[in-house]
NUVEX-569485 format. One record per residue (C-alpha): residue number from 1; y, x, z. Coordinates in steps of 0.2 Angstrom, whole numbers. Each point is the difference from the previous one (the first is absolute). Example, Ala and Ser with C-alpha at 12.3 -4.5 7.8 and 13.67 -1.06 7.14 Angstrom:
<atoms>
+-----+-------+-------+-------+
|  nr |    py |    px |    pz |
+-----+-------+-------+-------+
|   1 |   -22 |    62 |    39 |
|   2 |    17 |     6 |    -3 |
+-----+-------+-------+-------+
</atoms>
This chain:
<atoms>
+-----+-------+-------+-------+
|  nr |    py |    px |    pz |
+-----+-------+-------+-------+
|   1 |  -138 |   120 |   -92 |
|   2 |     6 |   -10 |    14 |
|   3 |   -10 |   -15 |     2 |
|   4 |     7 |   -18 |    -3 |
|   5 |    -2 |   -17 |     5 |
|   6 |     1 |   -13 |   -13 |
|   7 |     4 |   -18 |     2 |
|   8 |    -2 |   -17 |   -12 |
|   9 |    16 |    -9 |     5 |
|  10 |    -8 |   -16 |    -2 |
|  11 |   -17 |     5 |    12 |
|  12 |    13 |     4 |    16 |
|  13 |     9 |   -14 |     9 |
|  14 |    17 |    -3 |    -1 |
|  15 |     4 |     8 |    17 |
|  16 |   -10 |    16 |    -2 |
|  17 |    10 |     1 |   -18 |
|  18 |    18 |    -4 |     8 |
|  19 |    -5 |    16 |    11 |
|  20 |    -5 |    11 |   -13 |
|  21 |    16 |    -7 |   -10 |
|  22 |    14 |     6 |    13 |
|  23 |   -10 |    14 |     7 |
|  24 |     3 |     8 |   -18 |
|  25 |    14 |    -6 |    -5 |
|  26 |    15 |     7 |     8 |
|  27 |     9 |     3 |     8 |
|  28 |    10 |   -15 |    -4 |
|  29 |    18 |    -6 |     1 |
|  30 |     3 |   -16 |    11 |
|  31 |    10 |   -14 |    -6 |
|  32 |     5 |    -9 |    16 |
|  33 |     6 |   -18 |    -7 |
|  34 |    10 |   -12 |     8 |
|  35 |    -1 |   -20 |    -7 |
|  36 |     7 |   -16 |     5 |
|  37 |   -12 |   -16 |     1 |
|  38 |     2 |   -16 |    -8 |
|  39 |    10 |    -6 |    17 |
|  40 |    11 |    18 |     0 |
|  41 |   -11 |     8 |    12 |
|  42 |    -1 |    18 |    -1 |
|  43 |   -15 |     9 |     0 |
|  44 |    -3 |    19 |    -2 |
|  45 |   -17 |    11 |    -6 |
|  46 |    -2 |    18 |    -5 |
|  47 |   -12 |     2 |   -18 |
|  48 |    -8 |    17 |    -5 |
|  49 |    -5 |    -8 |   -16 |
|  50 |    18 |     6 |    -6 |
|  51 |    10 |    12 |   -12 |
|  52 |    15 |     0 |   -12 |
|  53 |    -2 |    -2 |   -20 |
|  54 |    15 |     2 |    -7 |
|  55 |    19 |     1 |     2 |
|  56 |     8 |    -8 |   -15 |
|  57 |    -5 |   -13 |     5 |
|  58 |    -3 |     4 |    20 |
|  59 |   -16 |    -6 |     1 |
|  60 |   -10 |     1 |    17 |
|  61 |   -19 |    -8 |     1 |
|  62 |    -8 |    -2 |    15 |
|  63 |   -15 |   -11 |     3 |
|  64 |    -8 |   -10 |    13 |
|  65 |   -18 |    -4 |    -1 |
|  66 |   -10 |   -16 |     4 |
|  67 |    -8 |     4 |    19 |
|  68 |   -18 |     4 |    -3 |
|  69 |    -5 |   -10 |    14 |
|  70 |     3 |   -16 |    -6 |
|  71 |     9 |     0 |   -16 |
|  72 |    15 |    -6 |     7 |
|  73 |    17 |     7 |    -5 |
|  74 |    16 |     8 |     8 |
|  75 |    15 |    -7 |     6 |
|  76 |    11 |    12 |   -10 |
|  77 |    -9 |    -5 |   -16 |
|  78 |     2 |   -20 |     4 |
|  79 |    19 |     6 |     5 |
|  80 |     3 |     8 |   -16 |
|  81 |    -8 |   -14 |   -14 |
|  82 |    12 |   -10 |    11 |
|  83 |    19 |     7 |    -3 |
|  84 |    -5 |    15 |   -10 |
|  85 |    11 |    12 |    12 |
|  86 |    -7 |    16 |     9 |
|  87 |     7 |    15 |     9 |
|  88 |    -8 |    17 |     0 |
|  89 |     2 |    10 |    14 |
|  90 |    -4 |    18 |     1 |
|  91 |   -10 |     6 |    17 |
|  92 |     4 |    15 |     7 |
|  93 |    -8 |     8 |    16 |
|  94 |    13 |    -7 |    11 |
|  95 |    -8 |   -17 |    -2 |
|  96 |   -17 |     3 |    -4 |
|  97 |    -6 |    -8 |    16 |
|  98 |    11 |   -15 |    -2 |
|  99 |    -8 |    -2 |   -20 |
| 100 |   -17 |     1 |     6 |
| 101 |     5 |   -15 |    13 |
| 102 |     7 |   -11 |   -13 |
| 103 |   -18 |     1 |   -10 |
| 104 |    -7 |   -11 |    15 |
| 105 |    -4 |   -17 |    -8 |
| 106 |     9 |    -9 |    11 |
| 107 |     2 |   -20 |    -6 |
| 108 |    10 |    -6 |   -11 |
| 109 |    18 |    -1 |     5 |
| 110 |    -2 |    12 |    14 |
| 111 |    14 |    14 |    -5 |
| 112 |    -6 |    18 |    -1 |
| 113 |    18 |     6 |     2 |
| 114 |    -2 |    -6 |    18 |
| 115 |   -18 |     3 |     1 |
| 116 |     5 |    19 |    -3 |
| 117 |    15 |     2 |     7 |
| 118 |     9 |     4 |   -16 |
| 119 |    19 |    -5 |    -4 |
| 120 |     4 |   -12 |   -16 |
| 121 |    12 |     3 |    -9 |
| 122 |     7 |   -13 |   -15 |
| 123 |    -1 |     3 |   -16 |
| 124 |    14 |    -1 |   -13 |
| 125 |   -10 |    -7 |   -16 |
| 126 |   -15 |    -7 |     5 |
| 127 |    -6 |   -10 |    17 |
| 128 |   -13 |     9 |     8 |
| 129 |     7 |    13 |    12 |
| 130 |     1 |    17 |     0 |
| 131 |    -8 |    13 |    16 |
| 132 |    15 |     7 |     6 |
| 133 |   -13 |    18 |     6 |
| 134 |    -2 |     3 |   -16 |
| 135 |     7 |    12 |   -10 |
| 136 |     0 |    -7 |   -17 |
| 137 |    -2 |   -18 |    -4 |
| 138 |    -1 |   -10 |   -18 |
| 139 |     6 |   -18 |    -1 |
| 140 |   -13 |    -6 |   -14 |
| 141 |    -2 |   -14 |   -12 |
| 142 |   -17 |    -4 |    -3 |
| 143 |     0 |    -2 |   -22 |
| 144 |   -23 |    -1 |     0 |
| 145 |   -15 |    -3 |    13 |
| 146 |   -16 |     4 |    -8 |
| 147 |   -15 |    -5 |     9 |
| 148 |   -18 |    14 |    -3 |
| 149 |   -12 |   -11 |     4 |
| 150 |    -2 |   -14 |    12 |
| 151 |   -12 |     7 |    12 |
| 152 |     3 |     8 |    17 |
| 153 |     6 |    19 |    -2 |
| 154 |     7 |    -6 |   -17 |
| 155 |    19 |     4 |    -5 |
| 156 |    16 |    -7 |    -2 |
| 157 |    13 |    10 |    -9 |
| 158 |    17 |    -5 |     5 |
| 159 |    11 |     7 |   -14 |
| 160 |    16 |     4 |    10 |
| 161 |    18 |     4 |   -11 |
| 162 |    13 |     9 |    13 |
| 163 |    16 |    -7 |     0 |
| 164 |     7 |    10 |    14 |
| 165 |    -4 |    16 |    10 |
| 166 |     5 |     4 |    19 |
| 167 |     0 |    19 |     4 |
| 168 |     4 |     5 |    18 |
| 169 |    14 |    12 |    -1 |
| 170 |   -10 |    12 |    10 |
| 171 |   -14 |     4 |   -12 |
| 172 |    11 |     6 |   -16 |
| 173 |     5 |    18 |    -1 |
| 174 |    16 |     8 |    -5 |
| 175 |    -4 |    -5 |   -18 |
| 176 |    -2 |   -19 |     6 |
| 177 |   -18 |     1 |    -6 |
| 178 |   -12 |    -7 |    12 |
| 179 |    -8 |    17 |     9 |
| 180 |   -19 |     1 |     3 |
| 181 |    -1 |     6 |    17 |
| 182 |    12 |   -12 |     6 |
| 183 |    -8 |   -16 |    -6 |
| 184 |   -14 |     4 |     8 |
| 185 |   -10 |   -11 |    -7 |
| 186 |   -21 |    -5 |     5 |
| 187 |   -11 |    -6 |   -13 |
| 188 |   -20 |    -8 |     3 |
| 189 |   -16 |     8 |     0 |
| 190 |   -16 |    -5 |     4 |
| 191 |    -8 |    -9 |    16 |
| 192 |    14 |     3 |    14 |
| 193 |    11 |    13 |    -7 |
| 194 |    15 |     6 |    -9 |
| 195 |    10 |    13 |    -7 |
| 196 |    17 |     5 |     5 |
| 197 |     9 |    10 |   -12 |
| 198 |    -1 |    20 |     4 |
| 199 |    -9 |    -4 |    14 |
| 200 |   -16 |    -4 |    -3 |
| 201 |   -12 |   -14 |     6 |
| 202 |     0 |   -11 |    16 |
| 203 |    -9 |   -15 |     4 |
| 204 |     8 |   -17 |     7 |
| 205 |   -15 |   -12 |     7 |
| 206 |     1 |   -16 |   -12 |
| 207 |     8 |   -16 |    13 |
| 208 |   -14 |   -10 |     8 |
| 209 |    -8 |   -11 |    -8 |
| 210 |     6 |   -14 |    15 |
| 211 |    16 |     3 |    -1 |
| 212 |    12 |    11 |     7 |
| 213 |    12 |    -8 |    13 |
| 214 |    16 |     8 |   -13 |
| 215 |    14 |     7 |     6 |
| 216 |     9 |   -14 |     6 |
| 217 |   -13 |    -4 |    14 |
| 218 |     6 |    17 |     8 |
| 219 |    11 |     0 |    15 |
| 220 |    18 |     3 |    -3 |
| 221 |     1 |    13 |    10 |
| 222 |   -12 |     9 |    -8 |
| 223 |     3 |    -4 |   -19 |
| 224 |    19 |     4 |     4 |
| 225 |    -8 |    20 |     6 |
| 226 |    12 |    14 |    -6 |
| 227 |   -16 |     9 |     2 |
| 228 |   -12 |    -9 |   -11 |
| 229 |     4 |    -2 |   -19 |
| 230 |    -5 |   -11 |   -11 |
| 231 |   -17 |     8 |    -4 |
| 232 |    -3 |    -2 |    19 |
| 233 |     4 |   -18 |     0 |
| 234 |    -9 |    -4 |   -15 |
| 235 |   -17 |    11 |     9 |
| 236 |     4 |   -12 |    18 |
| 237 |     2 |   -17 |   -11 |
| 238 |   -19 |     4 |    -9 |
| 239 |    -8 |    -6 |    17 |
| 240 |   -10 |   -16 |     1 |
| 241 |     6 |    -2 |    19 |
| 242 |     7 |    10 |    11 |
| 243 |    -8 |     8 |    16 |
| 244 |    -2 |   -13 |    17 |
| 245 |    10 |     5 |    14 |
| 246 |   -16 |     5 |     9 |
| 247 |    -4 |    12 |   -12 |
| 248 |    21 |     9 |    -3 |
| 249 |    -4 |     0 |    22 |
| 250 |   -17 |    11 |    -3 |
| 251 |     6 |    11 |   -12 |
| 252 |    16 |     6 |    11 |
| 253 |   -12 |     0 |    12 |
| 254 |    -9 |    15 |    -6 |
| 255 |    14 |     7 |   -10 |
| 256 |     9 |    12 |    14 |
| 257 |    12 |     6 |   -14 |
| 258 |     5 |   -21 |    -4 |
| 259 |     2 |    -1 |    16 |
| 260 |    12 |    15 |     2 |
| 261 |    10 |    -8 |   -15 |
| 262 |     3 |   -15 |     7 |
| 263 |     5 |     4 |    18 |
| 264 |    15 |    11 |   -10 |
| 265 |     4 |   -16 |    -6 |
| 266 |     4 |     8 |   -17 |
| 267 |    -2 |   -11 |   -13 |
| 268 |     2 |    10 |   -16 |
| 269 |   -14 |    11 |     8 |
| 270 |   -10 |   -12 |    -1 |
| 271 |     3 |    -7 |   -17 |
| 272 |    -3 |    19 |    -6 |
| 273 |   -17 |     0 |    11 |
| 274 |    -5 |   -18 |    -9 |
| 275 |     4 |    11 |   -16 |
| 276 |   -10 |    14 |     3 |
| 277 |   -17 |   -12 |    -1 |
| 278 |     7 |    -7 |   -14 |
| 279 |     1 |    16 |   -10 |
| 280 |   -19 |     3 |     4 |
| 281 |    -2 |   -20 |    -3 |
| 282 |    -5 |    -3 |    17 |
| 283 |    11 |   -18 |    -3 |
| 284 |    -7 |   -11 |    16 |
| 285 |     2 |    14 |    13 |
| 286 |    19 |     2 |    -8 |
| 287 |     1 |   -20 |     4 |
| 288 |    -7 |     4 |    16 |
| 289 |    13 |    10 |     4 |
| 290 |    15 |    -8 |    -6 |
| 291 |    -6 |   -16 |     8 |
| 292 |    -1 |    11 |    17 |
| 293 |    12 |    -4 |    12 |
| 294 |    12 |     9 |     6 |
| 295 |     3 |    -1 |    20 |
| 296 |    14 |   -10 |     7 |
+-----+-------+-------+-------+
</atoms>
């Protein structure tokens, strides 16, 4: 008999339980929910706490909890007891990065469409806008918000009634029916990693806690790459600051192979050698060299 370990929900903190909680439950779909505040304002945040439960009516529930920290509440919550309007968008690996991003708490009015480089797209029946990466997307009324409790880690079910779906063309097979390896979707596991459809598991490191600087803080030149894609912009724009000049100087210092790129003067060499430390999330030596200057 294997041996188990047993726990009283009510002897374990909050914290310890939220990890048990999404360590075993999963993997789980993402509802990645774009609102508009009080002053039109968009804001946008991905929610695992999230699944569909019916379709006559369409019915999509996903939940944001009070923070644990401090009990305080989130932004799409206050946005949605406000107008009542949500979209839903689907996440798929192509954006992965950029989702993770978004779920920085930056302050309120900040826009995470900017923050994570993603595109908005307007809506026909409802006000928040829609992510244009994403391959499906549901304009929502909100018809019931029920509250679980009013401490931190408690719920909030936001009962969200489609009123109309947006399926990139691309994903739907010769039948029109949505194919499953083409939406590609991810879904949420525990601690730091997630699932991609018939692939298998991969981790992406929660943002930082201070910040990341977002997408929009990185140089034109480089966010405008036809190298780097959206997951790579989203990876660059999770840095609290970027590397000092003194230090981009060391590290072509005693990088003969930078060095080599950069006397060729080829830029999309470069852009794929910044990609290649990406991919084995080495992020600040990747900014190190796209921040490495090119001789005259």
């Amino acid at each position: 008999m294997k041996k188990m370990v047993s726990i009283t929900v009510s002897e374990v903190s909050t914290v310890r339980l939220h990890g048990y909680l999404l360590g075993s439950v999963g993997p789980r779909p993402i509802a990645f929910a774009s609102t508009v505040d009080g002053k039109g304002r968009p804001n946008l945040s991905p929610f695992s706490f999230f699944n569909v439960f019916g379709s006559n009516p369409p019915i999509l529930i996903f939940s944001p909890s009070r923070r644990v920290r401090d009990n305080s509440t989130k932004h799409t919550l206050e946005n949605v007891l406000n107008n009542m309007e949500v979209v839903i968008n689907v996440v798929n690996y192509d954006m992965v990065q950029q989702m993770s991003l978004a779920s920085t708490e930056y302050k309120e009015g900040e826009n995470e469409f900017i923050k994570s480089g993603l595109s908005m797209l307007p809506s026909d029946l409802v006000k928040p806008f829609r992510v244009a990466e994403s391959p499906v997307q549901f304009e929502c009324k909100v018809i019931k918000v029920e509250p679980l409790g009013n401490e931190g880690g408690a719920g909030n079910l936001i009962f969200s009634e489609v009123l109309k779906i947006h399926i990139d063309a691309d994903i739907l097979d010769e039948n029109g029916v949505i194919d499953q390896y083409k939406i590609d979707q991810v879904a949420r596991m525990g601690g730091n990693w997630y699932s991609r459809a018939n692939m298998g598991l991969f981790e992406v490191p929660k943002p930082v806690s201070n910040l990341g600087i977002g997408v929009d803080q990185i140089p034109e030149h480089i966010r405008l790459s036809n190298v780097l894609t959206g997951n790579d912009l989203g990876m660059l724009g999770n840095i609290e600051k970027l590397p000092s000049r003194e230090e981009v100087g060391q590290y072509v210092d005693n990088n003969v192979n930078l060095r080599s790129i950069l006397s060729s003067g080829n830029i999309r060499l470069l852009h794929t050698k910044a990609q290649e430390l990406l991919k084995a999330k080495d992020v600040l030596s990747a900014w190190k060299v796209l921040l490495a200057e090119i001789p005259s």
